[in-house]
N, C-alpha and C positions, 0 to 999 in steps of 0.2 A: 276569246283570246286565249294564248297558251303559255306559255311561260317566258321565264328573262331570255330564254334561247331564240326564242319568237323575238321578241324586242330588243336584243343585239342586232340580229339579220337585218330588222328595219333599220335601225339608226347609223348600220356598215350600208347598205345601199343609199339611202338616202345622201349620207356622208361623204359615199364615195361619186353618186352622179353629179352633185353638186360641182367636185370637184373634174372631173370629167368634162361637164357641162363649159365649168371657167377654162381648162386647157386647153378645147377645142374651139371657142369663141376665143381666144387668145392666137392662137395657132392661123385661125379663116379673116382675121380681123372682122369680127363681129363683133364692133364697138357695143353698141346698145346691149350686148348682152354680159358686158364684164362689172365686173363689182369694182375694181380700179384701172378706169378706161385709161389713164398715163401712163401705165407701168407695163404693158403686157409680158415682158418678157419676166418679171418678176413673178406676174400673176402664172406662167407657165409653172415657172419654178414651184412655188408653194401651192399651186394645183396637184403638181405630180408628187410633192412633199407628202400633203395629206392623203392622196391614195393611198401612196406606200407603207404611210402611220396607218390610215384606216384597215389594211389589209392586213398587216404585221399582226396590230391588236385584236383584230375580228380570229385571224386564225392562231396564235400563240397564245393568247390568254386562258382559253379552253380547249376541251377537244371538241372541236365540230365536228368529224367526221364520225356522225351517229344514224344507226338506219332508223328510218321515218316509223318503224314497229314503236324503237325506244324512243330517246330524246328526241331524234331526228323531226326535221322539216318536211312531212311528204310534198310530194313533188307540186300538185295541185295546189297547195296554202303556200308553197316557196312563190311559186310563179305570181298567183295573187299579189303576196304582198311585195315580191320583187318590180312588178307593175305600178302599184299604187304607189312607195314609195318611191318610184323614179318619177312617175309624173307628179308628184308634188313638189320634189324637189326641183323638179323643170320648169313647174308653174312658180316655186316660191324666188326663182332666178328670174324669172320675167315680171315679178311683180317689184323684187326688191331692185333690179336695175330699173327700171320705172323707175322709181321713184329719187333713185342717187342719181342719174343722170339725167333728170325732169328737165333742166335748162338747158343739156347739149343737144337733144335732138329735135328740139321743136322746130328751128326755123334751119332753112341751109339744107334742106336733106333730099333735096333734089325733085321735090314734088309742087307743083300750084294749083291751089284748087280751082283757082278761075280759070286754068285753062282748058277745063272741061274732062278733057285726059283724066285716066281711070289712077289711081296711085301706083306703085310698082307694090310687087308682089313677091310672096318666097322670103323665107332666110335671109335670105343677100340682103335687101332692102334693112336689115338690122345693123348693116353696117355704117347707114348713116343716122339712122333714126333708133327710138328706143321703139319698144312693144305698145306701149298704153298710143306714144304718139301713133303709129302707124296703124292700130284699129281703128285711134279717135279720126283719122283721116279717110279711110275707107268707108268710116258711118258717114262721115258728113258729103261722102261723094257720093252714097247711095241716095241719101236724102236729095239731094242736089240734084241729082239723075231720075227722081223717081216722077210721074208726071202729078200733076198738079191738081186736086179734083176741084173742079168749080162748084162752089154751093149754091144750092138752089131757092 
């Protein structure tokens, strides 16, 4: 690990896809994927809010613009952590609307498993369902689908 310059950059990306993440799941109506499924146009609002606080603070607090010789971030440890940070914050968005919007997506979301039929699939599908519902549904269709070994 390298220094606080290293771990501003993480906590301004992470920060800022988070935020990213809620304005464009706002924006597609991608219910399952908002942290306040009632409000979207709010949630737009203080999405684009926090960008502009994360960006403001990430570049006027300091000088960031430092070559990767001195303080700087070389290019290969930026990308890294600008990767690793976004997908976390990608994955900590699909775990925590999971879990706040656990009772809106379970039923009603356009899927039956009895009726054989594969679940829908993609993105889209998050606009009626949350995440955790819509893998636990594609498991239980596989299983369902999968043949049956008779014991011997």
């Amino acid at each position: 690990m390298q220094s606080a310059f290293l771990m501003d950059y993480i906590f301004w990306v992470f920060i800022s896809t988070l935020a990213v993440v809620q304005f464009a799941a706002a924006r597609s109506g991608i219910w399952g994927m908002l942290y306040a499924r009632e409000w979207p146009k709010v949630t737009q609002c203080f999405a684009l809010m926090i960008t502009i606080v994360a960006f403001v603070w990430y570049f006027v607090t300091e000088d960031r613009n430092q070559p990767d010789t001195g303080l700087g971030l070389d290019a290969n440890v930026q990308a890294f952590w600008f990767a690793a940070s976004g997908a976390v914050a990608v994955s900590a968005t699909l775990i925590i609307t999971s879990v706040i919007n656990h009772r809106w997506g379970g039923e009603g979301h356009g899927w039956d498993n009895l009726s054989g039929e594969a679940p829908p699939t993609g993105i889209a599908w998050l606009s009626q369902t949350t995440f955790f519902h819509a893998i636990r549904a594609r498991i239980a269709y596989l299983l369902q689908a999968m043949p049956k070994q008779s014991s011997r």
